[in-house]
PADO-497632 format. One record per residue (C-alpha): residue in three letters; x, z, y. Coordinates in pm, whole numbers, plus 50000, padded with zeros to 5 digits. Layout:
ALAXZY;...
This chain:
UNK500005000050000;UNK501234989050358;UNK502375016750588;UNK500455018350908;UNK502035006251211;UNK504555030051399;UNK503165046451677;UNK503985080451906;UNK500755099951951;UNK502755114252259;UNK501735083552473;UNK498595073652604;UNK498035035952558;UNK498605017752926;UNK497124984052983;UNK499804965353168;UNK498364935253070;UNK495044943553232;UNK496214938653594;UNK493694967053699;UNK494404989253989;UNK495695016153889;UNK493775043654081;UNK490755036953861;UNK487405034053928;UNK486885045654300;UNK484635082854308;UNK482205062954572;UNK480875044854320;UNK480685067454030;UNK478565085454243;UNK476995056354362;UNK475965046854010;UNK474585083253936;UNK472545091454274;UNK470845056154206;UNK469445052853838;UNK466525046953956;UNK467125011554048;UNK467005001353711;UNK463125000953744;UNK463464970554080;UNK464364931854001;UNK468064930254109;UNK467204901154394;UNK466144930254582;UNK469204940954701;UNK470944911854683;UNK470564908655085;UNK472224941255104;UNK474984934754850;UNK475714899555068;UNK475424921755429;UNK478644945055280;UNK480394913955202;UNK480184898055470;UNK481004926855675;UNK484314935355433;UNK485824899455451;UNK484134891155818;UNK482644862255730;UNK478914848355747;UNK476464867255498;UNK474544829655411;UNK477984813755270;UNK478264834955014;UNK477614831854642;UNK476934858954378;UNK478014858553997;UNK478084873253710;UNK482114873853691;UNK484544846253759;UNK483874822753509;UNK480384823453608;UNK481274815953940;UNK483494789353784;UNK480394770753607;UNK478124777153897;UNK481024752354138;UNK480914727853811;UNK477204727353796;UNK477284721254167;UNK479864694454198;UNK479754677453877;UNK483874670153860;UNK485034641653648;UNK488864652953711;UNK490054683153820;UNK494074696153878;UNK495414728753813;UNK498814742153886;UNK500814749053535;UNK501404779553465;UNK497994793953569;UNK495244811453487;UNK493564796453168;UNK490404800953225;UNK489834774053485;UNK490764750853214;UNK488074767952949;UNK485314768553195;UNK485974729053277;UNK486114714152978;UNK482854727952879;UNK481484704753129;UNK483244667953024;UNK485894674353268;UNK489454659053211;UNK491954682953321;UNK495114671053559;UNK498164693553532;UNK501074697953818;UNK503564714553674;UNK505484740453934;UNK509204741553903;UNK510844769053726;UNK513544756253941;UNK511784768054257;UNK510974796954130;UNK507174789554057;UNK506434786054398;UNK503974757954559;UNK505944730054739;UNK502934720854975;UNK504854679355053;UNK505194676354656;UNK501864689454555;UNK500164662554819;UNK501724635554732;UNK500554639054365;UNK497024637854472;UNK494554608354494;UNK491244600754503;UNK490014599854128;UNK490484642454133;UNK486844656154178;UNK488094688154232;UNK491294715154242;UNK491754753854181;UNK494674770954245;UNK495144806754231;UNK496504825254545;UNK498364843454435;UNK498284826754115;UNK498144842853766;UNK500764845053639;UNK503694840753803;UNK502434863354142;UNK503114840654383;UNK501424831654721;UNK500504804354934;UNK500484805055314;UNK497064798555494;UNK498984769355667;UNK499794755555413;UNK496254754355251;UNK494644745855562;UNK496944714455533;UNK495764707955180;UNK492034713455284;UNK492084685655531;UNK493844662255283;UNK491154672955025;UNK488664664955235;UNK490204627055324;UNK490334619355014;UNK486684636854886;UNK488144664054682;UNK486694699254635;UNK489044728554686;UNK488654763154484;UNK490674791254648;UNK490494817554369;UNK491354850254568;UNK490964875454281;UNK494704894354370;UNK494774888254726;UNK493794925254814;UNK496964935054626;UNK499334915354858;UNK500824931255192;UNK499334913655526;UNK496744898955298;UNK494374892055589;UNK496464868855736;UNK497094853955379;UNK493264848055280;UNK491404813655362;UNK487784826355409;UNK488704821055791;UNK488784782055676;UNK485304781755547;UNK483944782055869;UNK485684750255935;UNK485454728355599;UNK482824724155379;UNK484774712655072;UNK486744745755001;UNK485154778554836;UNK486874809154791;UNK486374831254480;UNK486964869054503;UNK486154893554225;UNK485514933954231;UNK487324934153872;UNK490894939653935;UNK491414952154256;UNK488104979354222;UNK488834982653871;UNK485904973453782;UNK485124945553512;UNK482454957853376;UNK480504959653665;UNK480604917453664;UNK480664907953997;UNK482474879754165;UNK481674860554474;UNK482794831254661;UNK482334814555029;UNK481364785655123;UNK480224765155400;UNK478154738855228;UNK474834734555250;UNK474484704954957;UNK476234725954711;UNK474614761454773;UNK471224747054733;UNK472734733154377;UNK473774761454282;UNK470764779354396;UNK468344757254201;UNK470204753053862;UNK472004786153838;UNK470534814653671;UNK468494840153908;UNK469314877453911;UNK472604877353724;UNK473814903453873;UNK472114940053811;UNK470694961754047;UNK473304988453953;UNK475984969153995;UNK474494956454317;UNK473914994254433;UNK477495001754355;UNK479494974354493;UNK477544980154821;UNK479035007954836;UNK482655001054739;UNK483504976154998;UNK482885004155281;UNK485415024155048;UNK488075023855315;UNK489625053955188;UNK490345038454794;UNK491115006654958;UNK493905017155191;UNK495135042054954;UNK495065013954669;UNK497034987854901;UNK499455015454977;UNK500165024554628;UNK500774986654498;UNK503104981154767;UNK505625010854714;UNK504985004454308;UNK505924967454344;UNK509244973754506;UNK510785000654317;UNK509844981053988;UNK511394951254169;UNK514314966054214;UNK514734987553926;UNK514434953253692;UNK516684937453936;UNK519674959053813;UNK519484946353450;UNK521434910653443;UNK519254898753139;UNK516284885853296;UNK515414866453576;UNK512874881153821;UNK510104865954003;UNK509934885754317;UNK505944893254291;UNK503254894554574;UNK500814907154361;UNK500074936854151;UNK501824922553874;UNK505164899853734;UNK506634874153560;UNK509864882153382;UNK512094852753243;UNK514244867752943;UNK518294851852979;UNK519474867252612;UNK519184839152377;UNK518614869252115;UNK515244889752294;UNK512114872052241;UNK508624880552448;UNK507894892452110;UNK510344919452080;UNK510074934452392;UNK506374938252361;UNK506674954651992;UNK509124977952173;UNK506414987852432;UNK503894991752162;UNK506155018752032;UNK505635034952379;UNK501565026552430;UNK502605004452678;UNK500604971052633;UNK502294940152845;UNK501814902852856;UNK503304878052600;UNK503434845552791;UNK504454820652551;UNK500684812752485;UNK500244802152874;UNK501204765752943;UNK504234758153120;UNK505744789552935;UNK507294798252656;UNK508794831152437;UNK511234836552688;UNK508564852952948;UNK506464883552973;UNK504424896953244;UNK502984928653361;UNK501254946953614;UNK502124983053781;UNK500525012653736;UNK501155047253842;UNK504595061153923;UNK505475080553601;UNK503905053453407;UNK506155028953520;UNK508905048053515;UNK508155044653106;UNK507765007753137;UNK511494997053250;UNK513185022253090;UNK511895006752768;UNK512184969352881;UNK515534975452976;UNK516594997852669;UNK514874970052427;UNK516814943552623;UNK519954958552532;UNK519454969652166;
């Protein structure tokens, strides 16, 4: 009979592969959820008006542009239902479920590959000049999933306008930008107001640490579309206690400052504690999480998450994501002491 797998009861299992916040669920809306049971007895529409008010006062944008879901790939097959792409691009490596969610609807997939050589990051002249008018549509993460890096408003203000010139629709998926310093200047919902053929997705998931709640919403400024998406999407799929709560977590200001505050002193000192171990190659993150590129010919993504699981530490293997390979992990940061744990055994599992 086959032994169990080794592990020390003396850890708690940590989800770096999650990329949750790692204050938890914020006490407004645990409270929020238990002072208002009672909404389980009204149709959720009811307080969708409300739910769209706190939005639009959180991001400063107009409450009648936005678009609730049920979670992101809901959002995702409401913009499909809506615009009907052919051919769509995404970025390689991404997030895959852009790539699930499309094909389900007859849609060839375009990939642009970003160079490992640059580090992952978007090279704004490149990306343009790969584009023509037989793409329906494009989503790009920002930051993107998963190699953490960002994209300037500038430059996707330039890539709206060439979007629109040549009829393509634009998906800003936002779900990380809360995590990233200066992120207000970072976010394109300030674009909506200008072009009608972006949208830009947020979700309550990572950043609230909240998935289970299922909300995700995106902005838009197109009247065509909305009224698709209105007509042939399904009505009150999102429930009136998830509507009660999130109303009240985006007036949170407390968990969200705190939350920002954390992630950003987390994110350096993991940054440069990796940074002293000459076997991997760091992508400097702008999220709450990072890729890792292993150098020693002899450590697989494999071993180093086997090592972890030792430790209840759960991280990313990456060589299932396209563009990447067994060379790359990735994981998000948690609290202090946690990640303490984390590169400590990355590091000592590097060199063993």
């Amino acid at each position: 009979m086959s032994k169990a797998p080794l592990r020390l009861e003396q850890y708690d299992t940590i989800l770096y592969n999650a990329n949750l916040n790692p204050m938890g669920v914020p006490d407004s809306v645990t409270k929020a959820l238990s002072d208002n049971m009672d909404a389980v007895i009204r149709y959720p529409g009811d307080y969708y008006g409300n739910l769209k008010s706190a939005i639009a006062v959180y991001l400063k944008c107009d409450a009648d542009h936005i678009v609730l879901a049920n979670g992101s790939a809901d959002l995702l097959h409401k913009y499909a239902i809506a615009i009907e792409p052919k051919r769509a691009m995404v970025l390689v490596p991404t997030f895959s479920e852009y790539e699930t969610v499309l094909k389900t609807h007859d849609c060839e997939m375009v990939y642009y590959e970003l160079e490992e050589s640059k580090n992952y990051q978007f090279d704004l002249a490149d990306f343009v000049g790969s584009l023509d008018s037989s793409l329906d549509m494009i989503i790009i993460g920002n930051p993107n999933n998963p190699t953490s890096q960002i994209i300037s408003r500038d430059d996707l203000e330039t890539l709206a306008e060439v979007c629109k010139e040549l009829d393509i629709f634009l998906i800003i998926d936002e779900m990380y930008i809360e995590f990233t310093e200066d992120y207000k200047d970072l976010t394109s919902v300030p674009l909506v107001e200008e072009y009608d053929n972006i949208a830009v997705l947020r979700s309550v998931s990572k950043f609230f640490a909240v998935p289970g709640l299922r909300l995700a919403y995106a902005i838009m400024n197109n009247k065509e579309h909305m009224s698709t998406i209105e007509t042939k999407a399904t009505t009150n799929s999102i429930s009136s206690l998830t509507a009660v709560a999130c109303l009240t977590m985006f007036r949170d200001t407390k968990y969200i400052e705190e939350s920002r505050s954390q992630i950003y002193t987390e994110r350096n000192l993991i940054y440069s504690a990796m940074a002293t171990c000459k076997k991997v190659k760091l992508y400097k993150p702008f999220a709450n999480f990072m890729l890792v590129k292993l150098l020693d010919v002899e450590t697989t993504a494999q071993k180093i998450v086997d090592a972890c699981k030792l430790k209840g530490i759960v991280i990313r293997n990456c060589e299932n994501i396209r563009g990447l390979d067994n060379t790359y992990i990735r994981f998000c940061f948690m609290k202090p002491t946690q990640n303490d744990l984390l590169v400590n055994t990355i590091i000592d599992a590097i060199n063993s």
